[in-house]
N, C-alpha and C positions, 0 to 999 in steps of 0.2 A: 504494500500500500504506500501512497505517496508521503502519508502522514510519518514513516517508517524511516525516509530518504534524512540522512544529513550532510553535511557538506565536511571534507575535512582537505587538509594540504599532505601529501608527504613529497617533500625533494623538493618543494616551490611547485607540483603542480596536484590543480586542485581534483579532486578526486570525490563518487558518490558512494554513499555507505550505507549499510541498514542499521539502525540500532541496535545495541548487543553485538555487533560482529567483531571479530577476534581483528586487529589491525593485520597480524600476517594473514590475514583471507583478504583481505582488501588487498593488500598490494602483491596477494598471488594472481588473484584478478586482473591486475590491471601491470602485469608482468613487469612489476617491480623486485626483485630478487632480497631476499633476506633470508642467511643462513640458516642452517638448523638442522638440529640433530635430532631432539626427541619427539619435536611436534611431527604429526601425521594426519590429514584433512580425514581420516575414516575413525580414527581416537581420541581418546579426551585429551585435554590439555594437562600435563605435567607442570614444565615450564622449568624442568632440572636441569639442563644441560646449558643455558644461557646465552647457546648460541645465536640466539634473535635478538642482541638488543640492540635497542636502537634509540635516540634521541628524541625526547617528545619535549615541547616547548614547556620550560612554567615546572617541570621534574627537574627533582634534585639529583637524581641521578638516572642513566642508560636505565631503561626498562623494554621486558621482557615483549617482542611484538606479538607472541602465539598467548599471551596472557592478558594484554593489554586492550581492552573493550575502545571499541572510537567513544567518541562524543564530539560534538557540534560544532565546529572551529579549532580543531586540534590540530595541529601542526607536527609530522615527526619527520624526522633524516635518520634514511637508511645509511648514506654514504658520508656522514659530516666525521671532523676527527675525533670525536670522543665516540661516538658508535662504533666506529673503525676500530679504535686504541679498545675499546672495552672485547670487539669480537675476536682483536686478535689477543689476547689478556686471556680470554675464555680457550681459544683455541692451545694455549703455550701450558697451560693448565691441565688440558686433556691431554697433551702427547707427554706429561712428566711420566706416564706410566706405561703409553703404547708403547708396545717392542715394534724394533724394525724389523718385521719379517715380510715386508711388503711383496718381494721378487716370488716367494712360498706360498701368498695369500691367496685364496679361492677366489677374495675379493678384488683382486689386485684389477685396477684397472674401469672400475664399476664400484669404486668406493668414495662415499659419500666422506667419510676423513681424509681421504687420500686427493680428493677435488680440492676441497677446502683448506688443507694446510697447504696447498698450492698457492693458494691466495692470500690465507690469512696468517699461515704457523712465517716461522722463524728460519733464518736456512743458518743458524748453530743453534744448540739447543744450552740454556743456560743451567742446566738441573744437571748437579754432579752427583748425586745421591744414588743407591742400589734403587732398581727397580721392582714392583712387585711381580709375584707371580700367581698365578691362579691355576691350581689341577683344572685339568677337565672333567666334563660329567659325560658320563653314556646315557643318551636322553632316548637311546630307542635306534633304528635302523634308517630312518631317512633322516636326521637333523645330526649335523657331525659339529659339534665343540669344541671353540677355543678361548676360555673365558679369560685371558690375558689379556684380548683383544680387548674385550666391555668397555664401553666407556659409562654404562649405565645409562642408559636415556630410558630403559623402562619401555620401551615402544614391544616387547616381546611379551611381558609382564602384563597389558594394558589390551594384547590382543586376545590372549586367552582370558582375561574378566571378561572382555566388551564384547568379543565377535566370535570367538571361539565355543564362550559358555564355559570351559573350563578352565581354571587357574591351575594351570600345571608348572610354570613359571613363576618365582616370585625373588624378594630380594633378601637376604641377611647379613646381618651386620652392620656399622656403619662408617661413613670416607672414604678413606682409600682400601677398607677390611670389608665392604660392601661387595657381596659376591651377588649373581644371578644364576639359579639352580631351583632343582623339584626338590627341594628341603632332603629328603631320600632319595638315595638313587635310583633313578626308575625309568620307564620307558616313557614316553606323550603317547597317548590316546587318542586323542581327537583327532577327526578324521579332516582336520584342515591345519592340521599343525605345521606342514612345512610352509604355510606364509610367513614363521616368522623367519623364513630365510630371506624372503624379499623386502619386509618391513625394515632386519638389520642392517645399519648406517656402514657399519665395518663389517669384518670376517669373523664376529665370534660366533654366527649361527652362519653354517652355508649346508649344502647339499651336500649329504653324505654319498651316495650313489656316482655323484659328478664329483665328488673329489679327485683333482688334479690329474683330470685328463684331459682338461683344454685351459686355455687364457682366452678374458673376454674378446679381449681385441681379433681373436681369429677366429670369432665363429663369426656365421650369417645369419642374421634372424630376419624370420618368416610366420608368417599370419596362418592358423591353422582353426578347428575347431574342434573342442571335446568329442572324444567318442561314444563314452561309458555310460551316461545318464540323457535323462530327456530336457534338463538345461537347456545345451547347446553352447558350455562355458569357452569365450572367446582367447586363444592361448597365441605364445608365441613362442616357435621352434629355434631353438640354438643349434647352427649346424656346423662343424666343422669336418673338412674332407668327407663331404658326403653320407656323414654319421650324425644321425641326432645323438646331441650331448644332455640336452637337460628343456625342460617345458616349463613355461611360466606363463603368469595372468598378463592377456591383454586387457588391458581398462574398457569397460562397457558397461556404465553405470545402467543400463535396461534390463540387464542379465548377471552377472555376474561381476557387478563395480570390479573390484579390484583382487578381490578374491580368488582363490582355487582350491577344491579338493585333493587330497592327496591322493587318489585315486588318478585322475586327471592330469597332475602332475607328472607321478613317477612311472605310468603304465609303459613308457615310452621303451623300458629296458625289456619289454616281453617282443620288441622289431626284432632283438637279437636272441635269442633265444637260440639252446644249442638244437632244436628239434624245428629249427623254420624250414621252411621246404624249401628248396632250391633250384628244384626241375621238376617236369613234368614225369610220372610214374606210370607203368605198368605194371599192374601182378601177370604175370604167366607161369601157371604151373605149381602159386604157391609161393614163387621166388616175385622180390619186387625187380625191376632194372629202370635206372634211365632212360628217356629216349628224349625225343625234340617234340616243339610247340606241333608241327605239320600231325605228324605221327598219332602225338597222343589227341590230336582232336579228331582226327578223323577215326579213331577207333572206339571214340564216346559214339559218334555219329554212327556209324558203324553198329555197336551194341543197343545204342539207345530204338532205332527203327530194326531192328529185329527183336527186341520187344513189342513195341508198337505192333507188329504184323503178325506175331504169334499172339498175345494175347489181350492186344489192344491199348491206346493211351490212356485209356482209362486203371490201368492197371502201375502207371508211371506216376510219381511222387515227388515236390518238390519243397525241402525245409531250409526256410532264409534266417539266418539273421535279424533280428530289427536294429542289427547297428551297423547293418550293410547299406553302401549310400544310395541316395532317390534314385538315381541312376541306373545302379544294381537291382534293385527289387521292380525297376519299370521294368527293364529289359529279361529278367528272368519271368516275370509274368505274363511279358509279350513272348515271352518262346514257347512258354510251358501252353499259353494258351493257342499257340501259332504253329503246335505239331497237334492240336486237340484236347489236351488236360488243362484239365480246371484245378486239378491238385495240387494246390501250392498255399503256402501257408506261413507268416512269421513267428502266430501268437502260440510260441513255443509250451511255454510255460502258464498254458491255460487250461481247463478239464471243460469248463462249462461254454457251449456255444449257443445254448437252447433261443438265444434271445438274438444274435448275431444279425437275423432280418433287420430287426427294428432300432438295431443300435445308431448311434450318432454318425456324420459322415465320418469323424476320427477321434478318438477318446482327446476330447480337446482340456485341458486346466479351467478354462470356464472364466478367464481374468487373465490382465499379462503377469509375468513374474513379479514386476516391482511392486506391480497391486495387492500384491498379497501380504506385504507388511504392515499395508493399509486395512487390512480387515479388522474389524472388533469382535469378530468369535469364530472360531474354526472347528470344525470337528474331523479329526482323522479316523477314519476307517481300515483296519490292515493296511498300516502302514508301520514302517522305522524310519519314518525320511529323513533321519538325522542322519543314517546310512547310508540309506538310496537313492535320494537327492540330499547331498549335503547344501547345497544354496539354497533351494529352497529352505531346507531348515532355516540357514542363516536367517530369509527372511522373515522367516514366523517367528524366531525368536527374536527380531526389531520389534515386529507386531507387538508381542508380547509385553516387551519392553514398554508397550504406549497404551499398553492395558488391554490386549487382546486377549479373548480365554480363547484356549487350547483344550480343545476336548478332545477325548480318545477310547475308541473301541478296538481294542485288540485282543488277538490269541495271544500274546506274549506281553510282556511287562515291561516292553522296552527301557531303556535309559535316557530321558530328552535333557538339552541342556536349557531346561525352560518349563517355569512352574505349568502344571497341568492340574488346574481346578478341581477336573472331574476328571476319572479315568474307569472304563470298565474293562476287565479282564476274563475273559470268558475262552471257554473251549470251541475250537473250529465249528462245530455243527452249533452252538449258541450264539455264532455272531448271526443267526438272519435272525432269530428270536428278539435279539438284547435288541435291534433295528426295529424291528416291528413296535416293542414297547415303547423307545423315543416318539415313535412318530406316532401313537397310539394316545403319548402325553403332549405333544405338538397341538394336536387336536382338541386336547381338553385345554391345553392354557389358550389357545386362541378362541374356541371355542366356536370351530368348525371341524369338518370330517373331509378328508379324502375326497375328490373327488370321482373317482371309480368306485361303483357297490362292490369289488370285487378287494378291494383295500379293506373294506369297512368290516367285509368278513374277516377277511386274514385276519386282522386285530381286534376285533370284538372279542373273542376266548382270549386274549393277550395279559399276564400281569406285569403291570406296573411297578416302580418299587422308586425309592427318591432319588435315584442317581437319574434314574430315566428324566424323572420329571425338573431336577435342577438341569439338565445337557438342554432338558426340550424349553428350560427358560430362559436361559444364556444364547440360545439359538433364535427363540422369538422374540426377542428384546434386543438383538442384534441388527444398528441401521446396513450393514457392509458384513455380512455371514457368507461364509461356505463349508461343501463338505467337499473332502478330497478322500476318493479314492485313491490304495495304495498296492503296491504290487503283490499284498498278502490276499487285498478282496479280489483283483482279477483270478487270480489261482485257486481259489477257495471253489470246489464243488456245484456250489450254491453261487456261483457268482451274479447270474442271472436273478436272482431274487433280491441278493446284497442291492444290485443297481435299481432294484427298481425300488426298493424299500429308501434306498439314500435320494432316488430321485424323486420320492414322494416328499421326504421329509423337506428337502430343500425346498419343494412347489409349494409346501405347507407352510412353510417358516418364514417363505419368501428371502430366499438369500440364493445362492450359486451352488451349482454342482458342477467336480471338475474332479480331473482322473489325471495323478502324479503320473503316468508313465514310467518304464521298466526301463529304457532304452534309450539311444539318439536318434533313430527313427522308430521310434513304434507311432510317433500319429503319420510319419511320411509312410511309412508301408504302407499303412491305409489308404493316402492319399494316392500313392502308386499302384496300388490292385495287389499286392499281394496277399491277397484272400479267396479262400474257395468259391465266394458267393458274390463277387462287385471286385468293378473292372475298375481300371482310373476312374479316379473322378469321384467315385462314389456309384458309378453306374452298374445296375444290375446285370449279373453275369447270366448273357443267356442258361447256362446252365450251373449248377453249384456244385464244387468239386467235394472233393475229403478236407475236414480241417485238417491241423497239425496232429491232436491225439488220435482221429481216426484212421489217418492215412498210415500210425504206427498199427494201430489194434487192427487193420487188415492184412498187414503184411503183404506190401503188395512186390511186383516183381521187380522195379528199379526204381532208385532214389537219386535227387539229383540234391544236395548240398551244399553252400554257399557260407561257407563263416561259421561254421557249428559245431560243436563237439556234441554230437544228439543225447550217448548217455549221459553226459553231464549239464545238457545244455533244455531237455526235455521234461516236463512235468514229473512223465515216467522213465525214471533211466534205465531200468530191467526191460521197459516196455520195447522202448527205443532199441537196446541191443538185441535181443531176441528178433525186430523186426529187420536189423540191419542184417545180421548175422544167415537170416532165412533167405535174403534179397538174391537175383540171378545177375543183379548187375548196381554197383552203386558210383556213380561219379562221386567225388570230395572235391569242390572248389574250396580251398583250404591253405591257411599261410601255413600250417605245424602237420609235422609224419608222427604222432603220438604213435604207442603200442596199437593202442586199442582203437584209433581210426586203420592201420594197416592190417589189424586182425579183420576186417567186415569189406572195405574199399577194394575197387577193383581197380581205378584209377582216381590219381591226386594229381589236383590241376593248380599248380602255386600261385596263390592271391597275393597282392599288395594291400599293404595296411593303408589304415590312414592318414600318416605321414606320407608315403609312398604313392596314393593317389589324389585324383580329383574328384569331387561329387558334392552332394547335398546333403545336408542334416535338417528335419524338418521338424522342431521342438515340442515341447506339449504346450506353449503360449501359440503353436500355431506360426513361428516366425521360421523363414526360409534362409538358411544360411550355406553359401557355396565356397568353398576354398580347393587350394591347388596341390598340388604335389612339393613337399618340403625336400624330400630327396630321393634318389631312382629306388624304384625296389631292388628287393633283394635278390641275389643271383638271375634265375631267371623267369624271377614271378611278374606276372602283367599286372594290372587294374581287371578285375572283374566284368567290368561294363565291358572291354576290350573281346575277352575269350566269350563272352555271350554273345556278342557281336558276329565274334566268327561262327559262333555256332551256327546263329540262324541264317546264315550265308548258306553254309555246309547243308543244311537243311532246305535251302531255297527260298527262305520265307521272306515275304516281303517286307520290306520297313527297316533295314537293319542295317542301312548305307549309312553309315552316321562316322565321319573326322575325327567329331573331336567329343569328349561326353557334355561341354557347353550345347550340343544339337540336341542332347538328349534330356539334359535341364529344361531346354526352351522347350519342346514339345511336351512335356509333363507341365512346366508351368500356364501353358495356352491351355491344358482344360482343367487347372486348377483355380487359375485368380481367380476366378471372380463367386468360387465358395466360401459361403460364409457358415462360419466353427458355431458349431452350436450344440448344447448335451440335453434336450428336452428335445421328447420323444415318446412312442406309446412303449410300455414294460409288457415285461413278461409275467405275470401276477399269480405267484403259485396256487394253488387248491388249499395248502398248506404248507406250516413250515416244518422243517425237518426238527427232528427230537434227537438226541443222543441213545445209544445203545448199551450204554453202561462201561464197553470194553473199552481201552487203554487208547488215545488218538494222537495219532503223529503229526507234527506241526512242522512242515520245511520252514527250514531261512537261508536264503543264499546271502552269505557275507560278502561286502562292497566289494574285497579284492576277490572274489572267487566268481564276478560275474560273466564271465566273457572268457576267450581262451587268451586273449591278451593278457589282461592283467594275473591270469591266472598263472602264465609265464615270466612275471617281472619279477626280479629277485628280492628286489627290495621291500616293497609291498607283500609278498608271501610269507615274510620274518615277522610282521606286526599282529597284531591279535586279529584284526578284521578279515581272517581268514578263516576256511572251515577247519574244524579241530582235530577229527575222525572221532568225535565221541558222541555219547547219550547224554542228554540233557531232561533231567527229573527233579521236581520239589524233593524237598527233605522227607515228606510226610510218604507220598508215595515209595518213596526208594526204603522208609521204614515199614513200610507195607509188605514192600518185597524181599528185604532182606539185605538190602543193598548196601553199601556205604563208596564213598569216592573213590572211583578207581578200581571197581569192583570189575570183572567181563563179565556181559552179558550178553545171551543168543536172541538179536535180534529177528525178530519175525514178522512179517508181512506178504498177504497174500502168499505164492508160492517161493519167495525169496528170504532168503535171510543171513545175515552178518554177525559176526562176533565185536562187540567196540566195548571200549572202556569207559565207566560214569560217569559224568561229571554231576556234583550239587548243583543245580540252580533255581531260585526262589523265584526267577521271573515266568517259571514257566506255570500255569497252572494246574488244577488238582486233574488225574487222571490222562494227564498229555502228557508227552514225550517229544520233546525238540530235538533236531534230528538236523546238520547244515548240508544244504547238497553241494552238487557242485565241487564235487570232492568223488577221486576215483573209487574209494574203501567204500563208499557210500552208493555207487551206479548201481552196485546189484540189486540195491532193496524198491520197492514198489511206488505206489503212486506218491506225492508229496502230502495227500493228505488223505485219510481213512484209516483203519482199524490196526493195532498194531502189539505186537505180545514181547515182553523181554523178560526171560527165563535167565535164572543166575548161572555160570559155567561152574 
């Protein structure tokens, strides 16, 4: 508002202010330069390290500009001699205890002290004193240690209160005895922990992983886009000699400000992996061998229509990725449906399709990302998005910050780093129930009913009980509400009831319904046709193929795979290999020769990741984001869109003359602009809801780093706890039930499968379940991710 504007001077020229603003945000504005060490435009102000001051008219002395509020005719000099004399005074201060190890520094060259005493230090130093020294700490496998370096600005300390949610840095001591450490030795947890390698001003936090195998000065950085989640976090590639060295945040305050997952980050080390493919494969006879790009495509072509002609396309099967780019999933749904099959499918990691007609054009968020820290009540649904989507957490937990409630209905008892009002923790077959009841109390605090009589049944026998009815008060007293679906409700059995019960409650409450996303495409697959039932666009496929689970439960005669590890990657991983293993023919479009992809494959065709190619990532806000190739792939792997290209040549089909995959962007984006994202729509409205059967229920979680075969291959990320364990996860109460205690083995059992793992205590899971993490090879044998499930003591 204008009422807001004041006027002030810094340097003799006059300059506009808001009230309350910090003087260093005015004169970063208006690209006035003023040092600093511990201020950071995304943290609070400290105001310890002194490197800002500056001269303000009418002060007795230099004051601090990142602390210093404007007012109304204030006059300051960044460049006068007493500001000068005072920054270099601050700066002569902080190097009495730096070591010169400048030439050794990770930082070297990309250091915010190392800029600055260029300007401001001393070229002798007049401190004849011993200097101190600081052990290092082991904080864990991606953040590497060198607290001699600190200068103490606190900027590490102030990330994990403020953005992080967890204080796992803090300070002890005080002066020059002042250390920065986890009080205990200990690992960081948080799953955004290596920002404070980018927030540190010097080298005493850098990347463990990237330790000293390049200098800044000799890589090349490059604009890329996350893979891992449905974000779409905007990063940039560090290359040197053709090798990504290390990943970091591009600034895009719409998405991902300035932030990065440690998923995001560090996945980068699974391009090199000792298992990436390097040539095109053939099994003959049992034995794999080399051959060439010509060879092995024309022997897919070759196996694929003598299936076709023996027992038809409809007998042929196609399982994507949804973090394979727009590009890849057009052109594989244009071939799959361009030899006759409709069998193609991303929504890997789903059971329920019963409702898939009437679902949305694409599981859309329902609001942009930024919007969401703007909401005043949230209700999660199966979700962990503190793991899943770590930005989004970030920004629920701003929300929260500004007084948002966080409500929560899960199978598991997650960890947030953010007070949660209300939370209900219920066993898998109870989340349609615990849904039914919200919206059952929606209706009585507003004091209307559903609008379908078929609702009104469902939850007329429904009890009630006060958690329902405080979620459903919090939600209809809310101006700016939503519910998000999370990657625990798509997978859930029942998912078709979850959505339609979550989309009642939203229609009821009047607030937003939106669906976190698993992936970096799971709304562009949609968008693209990779689905049995709708073609691009959203248009109805003349005919509806197999989903993802059916096309495994028929076991049909060829599979064509693109990005997947299926038993680790599929709802059911016994299910997946049993159907691979039975197959007469399976292509792998595939970066990794795993055991157990070469145990089932008949040919591996080497992909380029996504550093290595071009394509599109199309978010859960709905936002279309394209980028390029950071470095050539590896040995002799292509881009994906390339070898589908040739396919459909090889096959004759029309349409597949395409340069460059920019042809192939623009013909997807021509019949997509101009839809518009929307999640209201008719539901699938059961008869009833499901009841529990008393027996013992298995609950999957696939941990951040175990999602994908990438990161499942990066070394670094595999060492940290957010990986799968190979063990049992049981309350105390149960495991006293059974006889059990920590560590015990147990024969697990499900359906016709079963594993021996060892216990683990855990209190977040609830009574009569068994948390179980997939995505994890110890774990492929055992059965679906969620249903009945026996553990007998060994």
């Amino acid at each position: 508002m204008t009422d807001d504007l004041i006027t002030i001077e810094v340097d003799g020229k006059p300059l506009q202010a808001r009230k309350g603003q910090m003087l260093i945000q005015v004169t970063d504005k208006n690209d006035i330069y003023v040092p600093r060490f511990c201020y950071h435009h995304k943290l609070s102000v400290a105001a310890n390290c002194r490197m800002c001051l500056v001269e303000v008219e009418k002060a007795p002395k230099p004051l601090p500009a990142c602390a210093t509020p404007v007012v109304d005719g204030m006059k300051a000099y960044t460049r006068s001699k007493l500001a000068v004399e005072a920054q270099k005074a601050v700066m002569e201060f902080l190097l009495i205890n730096h070591p010169l190890d400048c030439p050794i520094c990770d930082q070297g060259g990309e250091c915010e002290l190392q800029d600055l005493a260029m300007g401001y230090g001393r070229d002798v130093s007049r401190y004849q004193e011993n200097k101190r020294v600081v052990k290092d700490k082991n904080i864990g496998p991606l953040v590497q240690t060198d607290m001699t370096r600190c200068i103490h600005c606190t900027r590490c300390v102030r990330f994990g209160d403020e953005i992080a949610g967890v204080r796992e840095l803090g300070a002890t001591g005080r002066g020059e005895h002042m250390e920065i450490g986890t009080y205990i030795e200990k690992s960081m947890v948080s799953e955004m922990s290596g920002n404070v390698i980018d927030i540190c001003p010097v080298g005493a936090l850098t990347s463990k992983p990237f330790r000293f195998s390049a200098r800044s000065w000799e890589m090349v950085q490059k604009d890329s886009i996350a893979p891992h989640d449905s974000v779409g976090s905007n990063i940039h590639v560090h290359i040197k000699d053709d090798r990504v060295k290390r990943v970091v945040p591009s600034e895009n305050e719409t998405i991902n400000e300035v932030w990065l997952s440690d998923r995001d980050r560090f996945s980068y080390e699974g391009l090199y992996s000792d298992d990436r493919l390097l040539s095109p494969m053939i099994k003959e006879d049992g034995a794999w061998k080399d051959v060439d790009w010509e060879t092995a495509l024309q022997y897919v072509t070759d196996r694929i229509q003598t299936v076709k002609k023996k027992t038809g396309a409809d007998n042929i099967g196609a399982l994507v990725s949804p973090a394979a780019t727009l590009e890849e999933l057009f052109l594989l749904q244009k071939f799959m449906r361009g030899i006759g099959c409709h069998n193609i499918d991303h929504r890997l990691r789903q059971r329920d399709f019963s409702d898939q007609d009437v679902a949305p054009i694409f599981p859309w968020l329902g609001q942009s990302i930024a919007d969401i820290e703007k909401r005043d009540a949230v209700l999660l649904v199966g979700s962990n998005v503190r793991k899943e989507q770590p930005i989004i957490n970030h920004r629920l937990r701003k929300a929260t910050l500004r007084g948002c409630n966080v409500l929560v209905v899960n199978p598991v008892d997650y960890d947030f780093n953010f007070n949660i009002p209300v939370k209900i923790i219920v066993p898998p077959t109870d989340l349609p129930y615990t849904l039914a009841g919200i919206l059952k109390a929606v209706a009585e605090q507003g004091g209307r009913k559903p609008d379908d009589a078929d609702f009104i049944k469902l939850i007329e026998r429904t009890n009630i009980n006060d958690k329902h009815r405080e979620i459903a008060r919090k939600l209809s007293e809310s101006k700016q509400g939503t519910v998000l679906l999370g990657n625990l409700a798509v997978a859930h059995p029942q998912f078709s009831t979850i959505r339609a019960l979550a989309g009642a409650i939203a229609k009821l409450a009047n607030i937003t319904l939106g669906y976190l996303g698993e992936s970096a495409n799971s709304s562009g697959a949609w968008l693209a046709g990779a689905l049995p039932h709708r073609k691009p666009a959203g248009q109805r496929s003349d005919k509806t193929g197999l989903n993802a689970f059916s096309m495994l439960e028929a076991s049909l005669k060829a599979y064509v795979l693109l990005g997947i590890e299926p038993e680790l990657d599929c709802w059911d991983g016994s299910k997946a290999m049993q159907a691979m293993k039975s197959a007469e023919f399976i292509v792998c479009m595939t970066a990794y020769h795993s055991e157990a992809i070469k145990s089932y494959a008949h040919v591996l065709l080497p992909i380029a990741l996504f550093a290595e190619t071009s394509g599109t990532y199309i978010n859960n806000e709905g936002r279309s984001q394209s980028f390029n190739a950071t470095v050539s792939p590896s040995g002799e792997a292509r881009p994906a869109w390339k070898i589908l290209r040739v396919l459909g040549n090889l096959f004759n089909l029309n349409g597949f003359n395409y340069n460059t995959s920019i042809e192939v962007r623009d013909e997807i984006q021509n019949l997509i602009s101009n839809l518009v994202p929307g999640n209201e729509g008719r539901w699938e409205i059961p008869v009833s809801l499901p009841t529990g059967n008393g027996n013992l229920q298995r609950i999957t979680d696939i941990p951040m780093n175990s999602i994908d075969p990438i990161t499942r291959r990066a070394h670094a990320l595999q060492q940290t706890m957010d990986v799968a364990d190979g063990m049992v996860h049981v309350n105390a109460l149960l495991a006293r039930q059974l006889g059990l205690s920590a560590g015990s083995r147990v024969l697990v059992r499900q359906e016709e499968c079963s594993v021996e793992l060892p216990v683990m205590l855990d209190e977040r899971v609830p009574e009569r379940c068994v948390l179980v993490h997939a995505a994890q090879s110890c774990h492929a044998s055992l059965g679906p991710s969620y249903g009945d499930i026996t553990l007998n003591k060994v």
